[in-house]
C-alpha beads as a LAMMPS data file, in Angstrom:
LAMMPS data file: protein, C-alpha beads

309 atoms
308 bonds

1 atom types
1 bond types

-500.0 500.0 xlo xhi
-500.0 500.0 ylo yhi
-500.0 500.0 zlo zhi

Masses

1 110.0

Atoms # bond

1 1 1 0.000 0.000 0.000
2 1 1 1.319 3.334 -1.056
3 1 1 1.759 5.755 1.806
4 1 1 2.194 9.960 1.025
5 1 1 0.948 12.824 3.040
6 1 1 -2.131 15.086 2.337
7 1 1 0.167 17.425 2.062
8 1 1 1.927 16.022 -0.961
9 1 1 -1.048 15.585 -2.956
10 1 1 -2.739 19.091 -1.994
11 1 1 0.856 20.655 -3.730
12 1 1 0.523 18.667 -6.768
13 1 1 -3.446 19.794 -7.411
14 1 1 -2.183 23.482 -6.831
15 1 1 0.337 22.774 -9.586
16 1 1 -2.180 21.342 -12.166
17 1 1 -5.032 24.240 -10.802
18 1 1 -2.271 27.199 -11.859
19 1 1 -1.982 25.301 -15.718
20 1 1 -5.432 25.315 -16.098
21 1 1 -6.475 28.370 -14.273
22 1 1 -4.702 31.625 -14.631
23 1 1 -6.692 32.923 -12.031
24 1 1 -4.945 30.792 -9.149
25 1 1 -2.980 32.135 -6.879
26 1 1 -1.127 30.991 -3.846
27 1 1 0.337 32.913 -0.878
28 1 1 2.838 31.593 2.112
29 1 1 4.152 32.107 5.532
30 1 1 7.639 31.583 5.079
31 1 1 6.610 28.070 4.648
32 1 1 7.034 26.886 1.086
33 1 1 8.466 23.672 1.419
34 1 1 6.759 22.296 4.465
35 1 1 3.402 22.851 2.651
36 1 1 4.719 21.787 -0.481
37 1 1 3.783 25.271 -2.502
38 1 1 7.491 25.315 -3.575
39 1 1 6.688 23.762 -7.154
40 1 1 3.952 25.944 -7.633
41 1 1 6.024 28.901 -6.892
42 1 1 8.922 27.934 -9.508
43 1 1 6.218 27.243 -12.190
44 1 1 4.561 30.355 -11.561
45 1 1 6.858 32.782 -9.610
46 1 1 4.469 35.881 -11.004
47 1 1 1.407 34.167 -9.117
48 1 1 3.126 33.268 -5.925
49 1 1 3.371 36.043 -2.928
50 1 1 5.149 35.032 -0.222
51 1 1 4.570 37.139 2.779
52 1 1 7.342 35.976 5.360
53 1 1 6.238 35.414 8.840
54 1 1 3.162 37.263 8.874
55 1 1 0.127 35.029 9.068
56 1 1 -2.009 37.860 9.653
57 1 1 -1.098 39.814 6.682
58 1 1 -1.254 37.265 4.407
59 1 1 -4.759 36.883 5.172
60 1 1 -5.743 40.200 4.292
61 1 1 -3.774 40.185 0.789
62 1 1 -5.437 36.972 -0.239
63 1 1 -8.826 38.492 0.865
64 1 1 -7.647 41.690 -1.638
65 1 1 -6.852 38.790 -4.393
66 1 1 -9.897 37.398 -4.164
67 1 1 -12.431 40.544 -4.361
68 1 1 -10.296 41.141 -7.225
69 1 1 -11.248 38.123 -8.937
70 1 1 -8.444 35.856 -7.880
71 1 1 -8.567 32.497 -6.408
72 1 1 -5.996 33.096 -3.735
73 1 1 -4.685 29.691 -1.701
74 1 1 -3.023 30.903 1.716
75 1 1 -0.745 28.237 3.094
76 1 1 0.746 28.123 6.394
77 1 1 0.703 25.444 9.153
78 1 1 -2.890 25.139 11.061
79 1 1 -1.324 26.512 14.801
80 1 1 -0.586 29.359 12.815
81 1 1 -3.528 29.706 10.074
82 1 1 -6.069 30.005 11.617
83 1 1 -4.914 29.674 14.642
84 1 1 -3.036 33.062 14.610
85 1 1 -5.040 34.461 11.921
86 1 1 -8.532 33.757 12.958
87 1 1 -9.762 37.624 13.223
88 1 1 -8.877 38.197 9.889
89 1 1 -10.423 34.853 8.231
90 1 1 -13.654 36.053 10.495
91 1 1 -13.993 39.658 9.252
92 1 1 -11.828 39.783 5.464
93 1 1 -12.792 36.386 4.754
94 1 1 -15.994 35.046 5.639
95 1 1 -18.105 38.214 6.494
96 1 1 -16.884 39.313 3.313
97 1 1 -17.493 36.096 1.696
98 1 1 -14.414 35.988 0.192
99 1 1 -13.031 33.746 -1.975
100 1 1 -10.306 32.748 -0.058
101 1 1 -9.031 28.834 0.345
102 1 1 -7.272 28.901 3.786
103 1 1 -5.108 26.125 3.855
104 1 1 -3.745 24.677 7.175
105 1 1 -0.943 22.545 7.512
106 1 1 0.936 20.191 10.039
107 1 1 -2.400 19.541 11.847
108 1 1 -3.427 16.763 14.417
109 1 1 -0.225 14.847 16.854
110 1 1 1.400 13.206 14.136
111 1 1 3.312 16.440 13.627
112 1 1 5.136 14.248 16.346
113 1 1 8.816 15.887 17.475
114 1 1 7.620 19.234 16.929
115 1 1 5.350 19.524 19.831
116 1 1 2.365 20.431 20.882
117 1 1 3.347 24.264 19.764
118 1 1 2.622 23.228 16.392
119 1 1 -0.051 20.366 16.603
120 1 1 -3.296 22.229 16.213
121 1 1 -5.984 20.406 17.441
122 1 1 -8.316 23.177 18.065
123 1 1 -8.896 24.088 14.400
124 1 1 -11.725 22.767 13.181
125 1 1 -13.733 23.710 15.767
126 1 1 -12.550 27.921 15.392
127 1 1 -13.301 26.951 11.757
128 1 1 -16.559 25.537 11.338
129 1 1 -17.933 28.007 13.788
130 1 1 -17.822 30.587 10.929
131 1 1 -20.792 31.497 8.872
132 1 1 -20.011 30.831 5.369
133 1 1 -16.870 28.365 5.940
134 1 1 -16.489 25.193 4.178
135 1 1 -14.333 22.841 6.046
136 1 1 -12.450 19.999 4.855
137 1 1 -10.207 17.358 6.738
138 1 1 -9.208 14.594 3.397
139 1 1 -8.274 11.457 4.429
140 1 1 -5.208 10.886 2.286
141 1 1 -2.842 12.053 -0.638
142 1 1 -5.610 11.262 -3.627
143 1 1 -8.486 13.069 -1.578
144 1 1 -6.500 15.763 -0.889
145 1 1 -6.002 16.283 -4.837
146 1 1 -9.876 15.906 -5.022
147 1 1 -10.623 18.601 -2.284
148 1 1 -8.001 20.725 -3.871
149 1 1 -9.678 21.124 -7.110
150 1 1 -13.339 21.018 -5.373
151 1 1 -11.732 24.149 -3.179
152 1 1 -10.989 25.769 -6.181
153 1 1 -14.346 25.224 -7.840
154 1 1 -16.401 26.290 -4.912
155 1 1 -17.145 29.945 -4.878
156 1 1 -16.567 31.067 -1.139
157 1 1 -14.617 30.512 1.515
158 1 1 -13.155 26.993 1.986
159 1 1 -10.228 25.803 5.025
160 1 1 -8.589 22.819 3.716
161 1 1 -6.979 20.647 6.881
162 1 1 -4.084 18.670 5.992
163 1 1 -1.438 16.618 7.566
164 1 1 2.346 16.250 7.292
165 1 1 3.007 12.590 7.853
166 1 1 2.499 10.221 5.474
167 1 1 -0.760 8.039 5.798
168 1 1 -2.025 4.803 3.418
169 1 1 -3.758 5.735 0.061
170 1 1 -6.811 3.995 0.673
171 1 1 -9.249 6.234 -2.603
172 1 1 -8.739 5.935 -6.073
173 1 1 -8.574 8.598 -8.685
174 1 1 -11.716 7.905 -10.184
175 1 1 -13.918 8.191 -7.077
176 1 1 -16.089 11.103 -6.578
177 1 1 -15.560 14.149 -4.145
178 1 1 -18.425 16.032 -3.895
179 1 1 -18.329 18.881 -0.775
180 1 1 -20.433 18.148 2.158
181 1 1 -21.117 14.241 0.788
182 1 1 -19.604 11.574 2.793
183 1 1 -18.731 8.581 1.496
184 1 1 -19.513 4.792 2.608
185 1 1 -16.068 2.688 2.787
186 1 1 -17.711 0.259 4.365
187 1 1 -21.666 -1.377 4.679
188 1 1 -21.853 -2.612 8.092
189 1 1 -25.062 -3.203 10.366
190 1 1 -24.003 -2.982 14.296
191 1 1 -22.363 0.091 14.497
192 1 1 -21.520 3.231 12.473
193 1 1 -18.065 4.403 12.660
194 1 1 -17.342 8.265 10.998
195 1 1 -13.955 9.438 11.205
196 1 1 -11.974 12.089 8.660
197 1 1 -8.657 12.529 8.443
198 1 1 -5.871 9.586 9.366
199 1 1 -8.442 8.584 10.977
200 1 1 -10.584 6.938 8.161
201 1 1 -7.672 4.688 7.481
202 1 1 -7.341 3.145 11.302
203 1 1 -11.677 3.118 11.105
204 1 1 -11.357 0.645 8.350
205 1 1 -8.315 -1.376 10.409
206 1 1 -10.760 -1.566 13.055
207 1 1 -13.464 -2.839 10.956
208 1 1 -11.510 -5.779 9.544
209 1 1 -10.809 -7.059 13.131
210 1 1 -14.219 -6.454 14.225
211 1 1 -15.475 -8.726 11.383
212 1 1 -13.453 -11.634 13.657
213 1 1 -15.347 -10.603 16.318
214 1 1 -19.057 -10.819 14.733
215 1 1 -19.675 -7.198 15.053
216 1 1 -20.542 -5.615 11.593
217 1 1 -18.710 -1.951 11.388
218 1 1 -20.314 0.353 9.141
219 1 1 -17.591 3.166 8.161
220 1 1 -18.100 6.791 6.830
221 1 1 -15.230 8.553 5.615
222 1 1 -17.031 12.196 6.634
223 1 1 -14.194 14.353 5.236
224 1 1 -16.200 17.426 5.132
225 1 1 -16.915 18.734 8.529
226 1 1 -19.128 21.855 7.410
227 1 1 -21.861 21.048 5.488
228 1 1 -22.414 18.173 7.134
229 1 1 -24.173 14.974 5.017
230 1 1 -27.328 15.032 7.119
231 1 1 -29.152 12.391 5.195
232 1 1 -25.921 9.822 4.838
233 1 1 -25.021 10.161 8.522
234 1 1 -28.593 10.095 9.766
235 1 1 -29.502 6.922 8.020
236 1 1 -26.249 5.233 9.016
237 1 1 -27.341 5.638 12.625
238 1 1 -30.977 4.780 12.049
239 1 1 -29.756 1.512 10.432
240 1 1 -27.169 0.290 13.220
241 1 1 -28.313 2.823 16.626
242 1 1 -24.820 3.339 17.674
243 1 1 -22.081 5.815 16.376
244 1 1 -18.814 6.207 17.701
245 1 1 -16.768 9.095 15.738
246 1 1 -13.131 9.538 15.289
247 1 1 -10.674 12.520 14.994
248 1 1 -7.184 13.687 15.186
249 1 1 -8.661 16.774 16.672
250 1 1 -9.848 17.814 20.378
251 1 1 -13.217 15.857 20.549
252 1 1 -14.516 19.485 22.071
253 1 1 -15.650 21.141 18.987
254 1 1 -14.918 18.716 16.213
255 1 1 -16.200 16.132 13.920
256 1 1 -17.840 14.369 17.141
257 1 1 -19.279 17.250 18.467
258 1 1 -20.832 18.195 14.957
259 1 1 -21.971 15.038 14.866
260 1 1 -23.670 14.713 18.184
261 1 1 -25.443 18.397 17.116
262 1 1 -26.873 16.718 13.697
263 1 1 -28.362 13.643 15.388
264 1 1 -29.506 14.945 18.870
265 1 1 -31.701 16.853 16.147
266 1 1 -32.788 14.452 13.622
267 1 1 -32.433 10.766 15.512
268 1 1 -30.557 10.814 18.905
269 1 1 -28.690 7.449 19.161
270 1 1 -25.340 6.685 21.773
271 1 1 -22.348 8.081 20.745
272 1 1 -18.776 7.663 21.542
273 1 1 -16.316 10.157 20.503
274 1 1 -12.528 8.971 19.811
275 1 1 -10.248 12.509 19.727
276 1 1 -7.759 14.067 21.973
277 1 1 -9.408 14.564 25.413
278 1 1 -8.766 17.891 26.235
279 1 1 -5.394 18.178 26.561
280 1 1 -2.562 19.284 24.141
281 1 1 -0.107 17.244 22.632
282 1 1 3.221 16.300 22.969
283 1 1 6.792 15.716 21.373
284 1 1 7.289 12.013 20.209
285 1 1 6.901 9.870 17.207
286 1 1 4.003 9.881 15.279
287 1 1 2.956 6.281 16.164
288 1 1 3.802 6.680 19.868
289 1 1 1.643 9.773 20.236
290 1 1 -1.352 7.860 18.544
291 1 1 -1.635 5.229 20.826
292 1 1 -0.795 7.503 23.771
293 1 1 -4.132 9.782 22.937
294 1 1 -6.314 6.675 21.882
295 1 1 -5.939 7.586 17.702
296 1 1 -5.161 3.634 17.070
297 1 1 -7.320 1.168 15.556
298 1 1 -6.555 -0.711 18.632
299 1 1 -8.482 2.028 20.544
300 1 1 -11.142 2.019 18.247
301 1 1 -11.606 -1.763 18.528
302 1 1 -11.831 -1.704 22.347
303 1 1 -14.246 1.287 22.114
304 1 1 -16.783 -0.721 19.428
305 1 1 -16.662 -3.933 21.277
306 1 1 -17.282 -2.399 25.070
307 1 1 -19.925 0.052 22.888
308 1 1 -21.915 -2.945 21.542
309 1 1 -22.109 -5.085 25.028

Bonds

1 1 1 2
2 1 2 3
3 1 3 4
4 1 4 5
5 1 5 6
6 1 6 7
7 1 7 8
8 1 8 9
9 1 9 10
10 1 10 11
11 1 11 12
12 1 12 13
13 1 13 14
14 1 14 15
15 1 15 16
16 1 16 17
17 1 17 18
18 1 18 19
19 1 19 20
20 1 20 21
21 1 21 22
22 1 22 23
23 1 23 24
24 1 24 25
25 1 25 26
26 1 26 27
27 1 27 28
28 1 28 29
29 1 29 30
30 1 30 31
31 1 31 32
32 1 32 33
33 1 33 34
34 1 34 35
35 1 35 36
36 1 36 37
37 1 37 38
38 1 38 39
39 1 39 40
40 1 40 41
41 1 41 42
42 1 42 43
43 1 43 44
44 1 44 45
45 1 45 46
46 1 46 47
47 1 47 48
48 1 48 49
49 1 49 50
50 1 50 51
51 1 51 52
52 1 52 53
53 1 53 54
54 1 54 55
55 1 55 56
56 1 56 57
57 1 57 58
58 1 58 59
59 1 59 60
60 1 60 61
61 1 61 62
62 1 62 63
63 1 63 64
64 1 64 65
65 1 65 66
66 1 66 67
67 1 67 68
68 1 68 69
69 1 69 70
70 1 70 71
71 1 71 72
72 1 72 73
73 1 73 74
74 1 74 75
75 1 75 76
76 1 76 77
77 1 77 78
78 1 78 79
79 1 79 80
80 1 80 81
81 1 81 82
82 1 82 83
83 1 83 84
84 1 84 85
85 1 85 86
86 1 86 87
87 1 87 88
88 1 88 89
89 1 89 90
90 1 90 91
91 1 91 92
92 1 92 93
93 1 93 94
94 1 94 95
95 1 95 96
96 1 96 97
97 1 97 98
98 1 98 99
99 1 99 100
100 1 100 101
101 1 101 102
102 1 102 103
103 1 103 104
104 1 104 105
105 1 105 106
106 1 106 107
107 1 107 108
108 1 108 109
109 1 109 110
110 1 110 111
111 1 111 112
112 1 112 113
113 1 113 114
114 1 114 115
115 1 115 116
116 1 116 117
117 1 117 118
118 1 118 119
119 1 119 120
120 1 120 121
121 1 121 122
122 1 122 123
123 1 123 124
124 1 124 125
125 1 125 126
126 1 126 127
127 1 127 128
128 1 128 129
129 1 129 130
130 1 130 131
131 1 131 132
132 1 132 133
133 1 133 134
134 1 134 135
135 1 135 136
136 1 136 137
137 1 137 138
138 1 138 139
139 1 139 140
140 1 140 141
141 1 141 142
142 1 142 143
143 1 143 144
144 1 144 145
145 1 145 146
146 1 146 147
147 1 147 148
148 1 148 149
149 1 149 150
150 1 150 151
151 1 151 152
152 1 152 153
153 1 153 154
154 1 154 155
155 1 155 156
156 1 156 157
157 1 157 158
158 1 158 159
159 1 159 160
160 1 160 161
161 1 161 162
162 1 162 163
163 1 163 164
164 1 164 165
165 1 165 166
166 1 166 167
167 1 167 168
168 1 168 169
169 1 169 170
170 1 170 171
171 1 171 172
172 1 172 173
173 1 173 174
174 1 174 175
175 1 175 176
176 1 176 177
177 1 177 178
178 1 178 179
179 1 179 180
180 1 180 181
181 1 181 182
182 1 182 183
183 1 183 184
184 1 184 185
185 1 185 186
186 1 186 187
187 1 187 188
188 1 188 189
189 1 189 190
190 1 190 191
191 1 191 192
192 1 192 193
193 1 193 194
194 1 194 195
195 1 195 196
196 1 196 197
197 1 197 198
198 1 198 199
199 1 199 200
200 1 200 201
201 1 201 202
202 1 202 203
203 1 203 204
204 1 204 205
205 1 205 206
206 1 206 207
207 1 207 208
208 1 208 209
209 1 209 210
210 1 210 211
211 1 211 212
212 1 212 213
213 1 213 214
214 1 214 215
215 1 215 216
216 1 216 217
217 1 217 218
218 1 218 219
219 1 219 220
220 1 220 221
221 1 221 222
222 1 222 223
223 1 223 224
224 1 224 225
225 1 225 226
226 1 226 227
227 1 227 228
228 1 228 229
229 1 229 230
230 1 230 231
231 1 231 232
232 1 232 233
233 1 233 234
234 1 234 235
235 1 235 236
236 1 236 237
237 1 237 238
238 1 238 239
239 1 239 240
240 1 240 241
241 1 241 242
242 1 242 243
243 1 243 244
244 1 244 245
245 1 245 246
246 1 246 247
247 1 247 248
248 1 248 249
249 1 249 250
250 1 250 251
251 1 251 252
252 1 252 253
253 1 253 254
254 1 254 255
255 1 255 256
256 1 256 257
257 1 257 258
258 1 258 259
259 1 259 260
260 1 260 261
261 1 261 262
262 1 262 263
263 1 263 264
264 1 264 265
265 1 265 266
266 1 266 267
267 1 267 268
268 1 268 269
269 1 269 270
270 1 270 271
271 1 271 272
272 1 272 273
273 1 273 274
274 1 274 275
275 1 275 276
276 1 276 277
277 1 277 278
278 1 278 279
279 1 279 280
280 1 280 281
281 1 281 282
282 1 282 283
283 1 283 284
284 1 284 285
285 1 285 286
286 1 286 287
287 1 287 288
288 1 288 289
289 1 289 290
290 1 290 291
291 1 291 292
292 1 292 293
293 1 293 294
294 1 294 295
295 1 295 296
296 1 296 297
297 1 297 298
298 1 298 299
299 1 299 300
300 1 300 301
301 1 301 302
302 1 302 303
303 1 303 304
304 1 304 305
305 1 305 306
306 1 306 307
307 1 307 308
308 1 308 309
């Protein structure tokens, strides 16, 4: 199995987006390489701004791009955009409906040795809170391609949540990615597993061993956060009455949480949410810090079968 980051594959959709569409432009934080904009800026130098370390202001130029009739992607790592830059994407970019794609790298643990400094785990939540945001967490290299050119398409405001280590491809190319439609990996009638993210992959691990055990796992790769698929995820937990949902992400304000709001509203079921619990992260390897915060297939396993007793 092929393993690349989301990372790699958002860079290479840039790259193809700037050949077909002149109006694509990208801006950075003094972060080129890490979220792999460097090829884009060497093919097209005269579209590429790069703003040095000043999250804010780069912002506020790609908001002046865009109501000038660019498509302006702003890359920096996710502690810093949005973390750093959230009053700006508020006020320039989604009161102003903007066509701004804020991309945010180096998100969830598996930053690993850098530290919980850089691991945002907070950012979906500031995100999706925004009127007019789109938010999207793809779960590997290929999807990230797919939500690169669907970001581009869109006409608004989109953040695009991406991760530095490298995860299993587990799409193809010539699946669909439509915004705010989850997907169906697996059919399963016990229990309804959503994750996004890294996460999708370890769902799916889980799902396999739970097959040993009898217990049918139904899993939804839910990679966009905001819109939510209402009618998928509500007939998911109609069909098997139990959801457990899974995140690199605080489970405050995340995928569970939005989750939890959709179906306390349209068919309350139990839920168990699988995400950092309130706490920040750490310096370690990737793998280490996974199991550490319960991010492990292993986890998941021993959440399902105590879930279904």
């Amino acid at each position: 199995m092929d393993i690349k980051s989301t990372r790699e594959g958002f860079g290479k959709a840039l790259v193809e987006l700037g050949e077909k569409n002149k109006n694509v432009v990208a801006l950075c934080a003094d972060l080129e390489e890490s979220m792999h904009v460097a090829d884009f800026h060497k093919k097209f130098p005269e579209r590429f701004v790069e703003v040095g370390v000043a999250e804010q202001n780069m912002i506020g130029v790609a908001a002046g791009l865009a109501l000038s009739g660019k498509i302006p992607f702003a890359a920096s790592f996710a502690v810093f955009s949005p973390g750093r830059t959230w009053d700006q994407i508020r006020v320039s970019v989604a009161y102003s409906q903007a066509n701004v794609k804020i991309v945010g790298g180096h998100s969830g643990i598996t930053v690993g040795a850098d530290g919980a400094s850089h691991q945002a785990l907070e950012d979906i939540g500031i995100m999706r809170v925004l009127p007019n945001m789109i938010v999207i967490v793809p779960c590997d290299y290929i999807e990230a391609q797919k939500a690169t050119f669907a970001a581009a398409l869109h006409k608004g405001p989109v953040y695009l949540r991406l991760g530095r280590e490298k995860v299993p491809i587990i799409t193809d190319i010539k699946s669909k990615f439509n915004i705010g439609k989850a997907e169906i990996f697996k059919e399963g009638k016990d229990i309804t597993i959503i994750a996004c993210g890294i996460m999708v992959n370890e769902a799916l691990e889980a799902a396999k061993e739970l097959e040993k055990e009898e217990i049918s796992a139904e899993v939804i790769n839910c990679h966009t956060i905001k819109p939510l698929d209402k009618k998928t995820i509500v007939a998911s937990a109609k069909k098997t009455g139990k959801v457990i949902t899974a995140e690199e992400h605080q489970i405050n304000c995340g995928l569970g949480s939005a989750i939890a709001e959709l179906l306390s509203e349209e068919h309350p079921v139990p839920i168990r949410m699988i995400g950092v619990k309130d706490t920040f992260g750490e310096s370690g390897k990737p793998e280490e810090l996974k199991k550490k915060y319960g991010l492990s297939s292993d986890f998941l396993i021993k959440t399902a079968k105590e879930f279904k007793k």
